[in-house]
N, C-alpha and C positions, 0 to 999 in steps of 0.2 A: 359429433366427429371431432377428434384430437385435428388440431392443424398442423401440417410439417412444414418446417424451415429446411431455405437454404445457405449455401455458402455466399459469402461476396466475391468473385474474384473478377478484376478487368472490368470492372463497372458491371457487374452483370449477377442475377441468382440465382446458383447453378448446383443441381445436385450433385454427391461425392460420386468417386468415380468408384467406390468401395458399393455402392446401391444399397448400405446398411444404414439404419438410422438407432436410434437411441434416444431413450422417453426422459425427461424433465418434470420432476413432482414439486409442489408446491407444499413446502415443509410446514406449513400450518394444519394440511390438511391432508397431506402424500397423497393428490389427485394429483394426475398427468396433466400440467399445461401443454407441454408438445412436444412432437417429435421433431430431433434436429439430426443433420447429417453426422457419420459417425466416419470419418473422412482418413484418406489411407494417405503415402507419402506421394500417392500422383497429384494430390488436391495442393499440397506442400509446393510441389515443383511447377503449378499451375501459378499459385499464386506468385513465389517466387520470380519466374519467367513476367509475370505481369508489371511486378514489383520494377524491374529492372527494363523493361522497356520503356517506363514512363520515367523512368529516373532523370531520366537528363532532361525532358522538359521541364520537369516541379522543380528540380535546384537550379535549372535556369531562369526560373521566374525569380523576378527583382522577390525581396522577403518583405517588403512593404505591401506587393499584391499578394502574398502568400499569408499577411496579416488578414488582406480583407476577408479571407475566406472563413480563417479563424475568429475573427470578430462575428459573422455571420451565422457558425458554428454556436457561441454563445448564443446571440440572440434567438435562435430557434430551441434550442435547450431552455431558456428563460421562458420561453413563451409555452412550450409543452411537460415543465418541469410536473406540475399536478398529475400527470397523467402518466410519465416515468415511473416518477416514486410509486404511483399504486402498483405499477406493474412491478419494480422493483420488490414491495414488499408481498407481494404473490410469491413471487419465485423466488427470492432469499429469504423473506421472514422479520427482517428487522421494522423494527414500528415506524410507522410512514413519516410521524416528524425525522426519524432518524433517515429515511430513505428521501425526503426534502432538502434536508442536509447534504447527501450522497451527491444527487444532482447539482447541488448550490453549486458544491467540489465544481465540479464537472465547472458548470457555467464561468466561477470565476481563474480555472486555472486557461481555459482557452482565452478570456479575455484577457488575462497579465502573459499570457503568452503572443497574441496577436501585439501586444507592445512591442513585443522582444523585436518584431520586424524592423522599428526603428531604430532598434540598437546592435542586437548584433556585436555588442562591441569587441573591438581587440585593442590592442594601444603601442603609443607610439613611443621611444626612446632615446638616447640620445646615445649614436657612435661612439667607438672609442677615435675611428680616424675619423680623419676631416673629410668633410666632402661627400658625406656619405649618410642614409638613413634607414632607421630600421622602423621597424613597425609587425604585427601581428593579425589576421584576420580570423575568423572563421566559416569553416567549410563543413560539407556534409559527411555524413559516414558513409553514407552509400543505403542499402537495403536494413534494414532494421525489424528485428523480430521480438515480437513483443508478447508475453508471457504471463497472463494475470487472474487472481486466485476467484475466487466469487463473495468473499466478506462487503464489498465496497464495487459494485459489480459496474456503475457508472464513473465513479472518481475513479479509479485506479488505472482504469484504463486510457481516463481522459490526462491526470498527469502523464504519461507516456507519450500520446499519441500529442497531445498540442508542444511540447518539445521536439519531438521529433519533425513533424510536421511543418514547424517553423523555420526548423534548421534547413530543411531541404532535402530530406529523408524522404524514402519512401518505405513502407510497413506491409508485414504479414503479421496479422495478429490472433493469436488464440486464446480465446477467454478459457475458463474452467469451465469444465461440464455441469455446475450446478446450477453455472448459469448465464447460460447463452441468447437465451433472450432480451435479456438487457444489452448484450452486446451489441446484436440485431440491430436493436431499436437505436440505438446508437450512432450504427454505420449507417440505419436511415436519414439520421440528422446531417452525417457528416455528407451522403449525399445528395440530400437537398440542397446543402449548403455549396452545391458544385463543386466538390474535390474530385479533382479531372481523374477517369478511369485508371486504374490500374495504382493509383499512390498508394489505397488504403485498399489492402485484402481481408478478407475475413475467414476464418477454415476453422469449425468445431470437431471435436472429436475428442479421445483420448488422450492422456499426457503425454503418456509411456511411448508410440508409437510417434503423437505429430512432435512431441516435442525434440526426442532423438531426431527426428526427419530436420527440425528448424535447428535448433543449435549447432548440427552439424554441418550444414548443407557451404559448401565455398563459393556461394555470391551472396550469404548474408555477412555482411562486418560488424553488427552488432547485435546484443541479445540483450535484453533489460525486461527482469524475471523479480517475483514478487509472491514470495509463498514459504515454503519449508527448508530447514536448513541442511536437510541431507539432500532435498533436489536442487539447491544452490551450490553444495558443494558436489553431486554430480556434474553439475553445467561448467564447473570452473576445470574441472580435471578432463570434461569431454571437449566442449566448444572450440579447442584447440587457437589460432592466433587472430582472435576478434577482442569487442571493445565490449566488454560484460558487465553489465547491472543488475545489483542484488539488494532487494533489502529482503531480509530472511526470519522476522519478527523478535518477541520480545518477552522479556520475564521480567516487569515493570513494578516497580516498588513506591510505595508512598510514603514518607515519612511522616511520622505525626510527632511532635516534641508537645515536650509537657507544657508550653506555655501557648501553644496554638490556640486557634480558634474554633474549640470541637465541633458546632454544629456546622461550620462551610468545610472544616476536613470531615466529617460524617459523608454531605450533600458530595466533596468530590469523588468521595471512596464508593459509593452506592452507583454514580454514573460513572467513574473509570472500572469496577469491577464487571459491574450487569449491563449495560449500556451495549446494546449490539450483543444481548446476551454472551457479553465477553468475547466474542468474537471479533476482535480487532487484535494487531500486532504491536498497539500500543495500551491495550487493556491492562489495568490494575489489578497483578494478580496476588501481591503480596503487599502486608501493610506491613511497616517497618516502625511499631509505636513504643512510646518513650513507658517504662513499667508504672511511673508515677499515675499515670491516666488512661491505662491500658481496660481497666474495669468501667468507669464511666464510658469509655469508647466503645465498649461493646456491646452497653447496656443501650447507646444511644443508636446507635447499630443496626442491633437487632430490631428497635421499636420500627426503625423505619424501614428495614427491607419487608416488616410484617405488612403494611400497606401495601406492597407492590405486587401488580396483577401481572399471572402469565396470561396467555392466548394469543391469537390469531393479532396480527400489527396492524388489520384494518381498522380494528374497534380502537377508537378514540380514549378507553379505557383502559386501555391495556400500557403496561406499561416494559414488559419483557416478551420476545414472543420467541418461536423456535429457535432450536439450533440448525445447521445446514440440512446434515441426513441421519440413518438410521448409525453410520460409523461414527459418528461426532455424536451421536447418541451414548454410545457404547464406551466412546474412548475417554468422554467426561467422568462415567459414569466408573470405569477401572480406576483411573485419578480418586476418587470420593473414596474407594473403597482402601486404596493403598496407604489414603493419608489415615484412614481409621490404623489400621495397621499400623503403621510408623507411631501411631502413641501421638499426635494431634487432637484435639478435644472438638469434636463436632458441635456447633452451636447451632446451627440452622440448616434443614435443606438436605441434600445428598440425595434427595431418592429423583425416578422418572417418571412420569406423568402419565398416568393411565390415560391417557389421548389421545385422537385423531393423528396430532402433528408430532414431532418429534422436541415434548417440552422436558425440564427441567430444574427443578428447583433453585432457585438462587442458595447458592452454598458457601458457608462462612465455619474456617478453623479458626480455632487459637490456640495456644501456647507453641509455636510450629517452634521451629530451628530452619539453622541453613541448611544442615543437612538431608533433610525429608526432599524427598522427589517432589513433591508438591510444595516447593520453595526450588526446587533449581528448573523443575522442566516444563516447555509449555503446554498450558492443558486447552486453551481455544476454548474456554468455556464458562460459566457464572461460580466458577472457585477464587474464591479466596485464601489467603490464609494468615493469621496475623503472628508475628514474630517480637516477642517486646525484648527491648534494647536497655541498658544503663544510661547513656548518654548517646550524643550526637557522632564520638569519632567510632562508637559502637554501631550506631545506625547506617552512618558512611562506609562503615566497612561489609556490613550486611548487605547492603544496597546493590554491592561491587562484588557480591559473591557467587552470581552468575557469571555464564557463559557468557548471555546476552547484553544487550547496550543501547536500548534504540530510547526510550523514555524512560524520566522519572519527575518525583515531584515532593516537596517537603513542606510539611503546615508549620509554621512558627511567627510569630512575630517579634523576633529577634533580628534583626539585618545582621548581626554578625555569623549568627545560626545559618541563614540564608545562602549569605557571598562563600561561607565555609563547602556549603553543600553546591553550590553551582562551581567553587573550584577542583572539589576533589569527588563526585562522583564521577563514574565513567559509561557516558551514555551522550547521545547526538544531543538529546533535549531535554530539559530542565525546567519545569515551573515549579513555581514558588506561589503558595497560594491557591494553586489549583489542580485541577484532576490532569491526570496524566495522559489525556487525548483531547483534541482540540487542535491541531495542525491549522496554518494558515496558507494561502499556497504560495504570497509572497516574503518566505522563506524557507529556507533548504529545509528540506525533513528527509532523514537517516539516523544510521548507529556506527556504534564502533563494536568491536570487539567479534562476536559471531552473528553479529548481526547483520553484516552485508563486507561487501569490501571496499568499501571507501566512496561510495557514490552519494548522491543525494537527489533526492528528487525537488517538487515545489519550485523556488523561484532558481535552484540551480542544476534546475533538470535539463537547460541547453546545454552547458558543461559537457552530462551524460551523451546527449545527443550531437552534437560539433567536433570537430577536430580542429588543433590551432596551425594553422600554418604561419609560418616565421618569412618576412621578406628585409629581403637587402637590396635598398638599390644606392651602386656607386657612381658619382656622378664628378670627379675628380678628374676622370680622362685619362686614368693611371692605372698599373698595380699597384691594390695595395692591399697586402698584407696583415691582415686581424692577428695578435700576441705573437708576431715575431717583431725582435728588436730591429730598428733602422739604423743601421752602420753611419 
């Protein structure tokens, strides 16, 4: 017997009011884990209505007892992380150290957020008149809708929700339909961990339908979304006068200069490219290498992706495992054939796996250009493509030749090569030395450019979630006057 899930809303689990459900496979194996509600805009206005009854108690609790809940949160996620990850890699597929990882996420961004209770900060100023003080606090947004893909199906949602959370928010969240179970299990932590009824809702279903229902709906005031840049740039032109959060992913380059250090730029380029079977929005999908050393880089390359095992992320073995579904199947698979086309030299890889699950080949071009689709567009998947350069103001330019902006990363052991590449690439993050994912959660992680609109998540994802309110108090016993002259 398949198990059905329900909704959360109001402290409670409660089926859609749609009576439709929708199955969940397990991409290693496309067996049904389970059925979950397939929830219509009444589940929306349920949750909502819950959202905002409970508002004014959660933002009136002091944010030092709103820490404890959140510390709380952590330590039950510490304690049942083993047993997340495996479910996590059932239902998305990423290899269980990577899904240990996912959870870590989770664990230490609720705990650097359960700090934030004692900070909170705003700051204080000094008047232009006398007698008089300003200062800055923060405050809540109010209802908060929260929008998140299935790559990172615990992290993603926990930087959101320990932000929000902290600030005095209260949440309607809808995870992705690949993978709602993790979410689940999630809102089971968050409600052990006693977050009073109605702060955190939960409502699965389809995008298209809950997600117009949430972004539109006028008692949510915020929307902070995580996924594709054409449904970021729907949300920005629908959600009409709320406080909107995007990060919209990435076409992340690696630079390799001829004086690097090939085997740790090898070791980064194999985990920022196939790590999370490239499915991350910080995945390496272009090497941007110097021509001097462009041959031994691919020879050293290729030795090593030839060791790496697909299958199933439970086997300890394994070292790449599915992609999400049957479409991410197909849509890697158009990418491999287009960059053939484009006049790209296929080195490894490109075909799909006569398997169970939905695998992959780890796939590596060379001689690309900027121009080739498979250098400008995202493909969500174990492609590579490598692009060799003359020099560094050539690789920097390469680098900046997307749309996108969220990560990059440069091998050299030149500090001038280095400070060169950290000032003039265009992108939120920048390592030097290493692969181009590895986020910390105390600090900001975002992009510029098409890659979201200016937000950032990690340590400055209260930002996202606060509003600053401005105070003045005068204490002169007078009028007076802020930038008009005194006669």
């Amino acid at each position: 017997m398949v198990k059905e899930y329900r909704n959360f809303i109001n402290g409670s689990w409660k089926k859609s009011n749609s009576g439709k459900l929708f199955n969940d496979l397990n991409p290693a194996t496309k067996r049904v884990i389970g059925m979950f509600q397939e929830s219509d805009e009444n589940d929306i206005n349920e949750a909502v209505d819950a959202a905002e009854s409970s508002l004014k108690g959660w933002s009136n609790t002091p944010a030092p007892k709103r820490a404890e809940i959140l510390f709380e949160i952590s330590r039950l996620l510490r304690k049942d992380k083993e047993r997340l990850a495996r479910i996590m890699t059932i239902e998305m597929g990423k290899v269980l150290k990577e899904s240990r990882g996912d959870v870590q996420e989770a664990i230490d961004i609720f705990e650097f957020m359960a700090g934030e209770g004692r900070r909170l900060y705003g700051i204080t100023t000094p008047s232009e008149l006398k007698n008089k003080f300003c200062m800055t606090v923060r405050k809540p947004i109010g209802i908060c809708a929260l929008i998140t893909p299935w790559n990172f199906p615990i992290a993603i949602p926990s930087w959101k929700l320990a932000p929000a959370l902290i600030g005095g928010n209260t949440v309607v969240f809808k995870p992705s339909s690949d993978t709602p179970l993790c979410a689940i299990e999630l809102i089971k932590v968050l409600d052990k961990a006693k977050v009073p009824k109605g702060v955190v809702n939960l409502v699965t279903g389809g995008g298209n339908l809950l997600g117009n229902s949430l972004i539109k709906h006028k008692k949510i005031r915020s929307v902070s979304f995580t996924g594709s840049r054409d449904t970021g740039d729907y949300i920005i032109r629908n959600a009409g006068i709320k406080k909107v959060g995007l990060e919209l992913g990435g076409k992340n380059a690696i630079i390799v200069m001829d004086d690097a250090n090939l085997e740790l730029a090898v070791d980064g380029i194999v985990w920022g490219a196939f790590g999370t079977t490239g499915q991350r929005c910080t995945a390496a999908s272009r090497i941007i290498v110097h021509k001097k050393i462009k041959k031994k880089l691919e020879l050293m390359l290729l030795k090593k992706i030839k060791r790496l095992k697909l299958g199933n992320g439970l086997d300890k073995k394994v070292d790449i495992g599915p992609l999400i579904n049957e479409r991410a199947l197909e849509k890697v698979h158009h990418y491999t054939e287009i960059g053939k086309y484009e006049g790209a030299k296929l080195l490894c890889g490109g075909k799909k796996l006569e398997e169970n699950g939905f695998y992959y080949q780890p796939t590596v071009f060379s001689n690309g250009n900027t121009n080739m689709k498979i250098a400008q567009e995202e493909i969500f998947g174990p492609v590579v493509v490598l692009i060799p350069v003359e020099d560094l103001n050539e690789a920097i330019e390469a680098c900046n030749s997307v749309s996108y902006g969220l990560s990059s990363s440069i091998y050299t052991n030149n500090i001038e090569n280095a400070f060169k590449a950290i000032e003039k690439i265009e992108a939120g993050i920048v390592y030097c030395n290493s692969s181009t994912i590895g986020a910390e959660v105390h600090l900001p992680f975002g992009g510029v450019k098409e890659t979201g609109n200016g937000t950032r998540e990690g340590s400055s994802g209260i930002e996202e979630f606060t509003e600053i309110k401005t105070v003045y108090i005068d204490y002169s016993g007078k009028l007076q006057k802020a930038q008009i002259d005194i006669d």
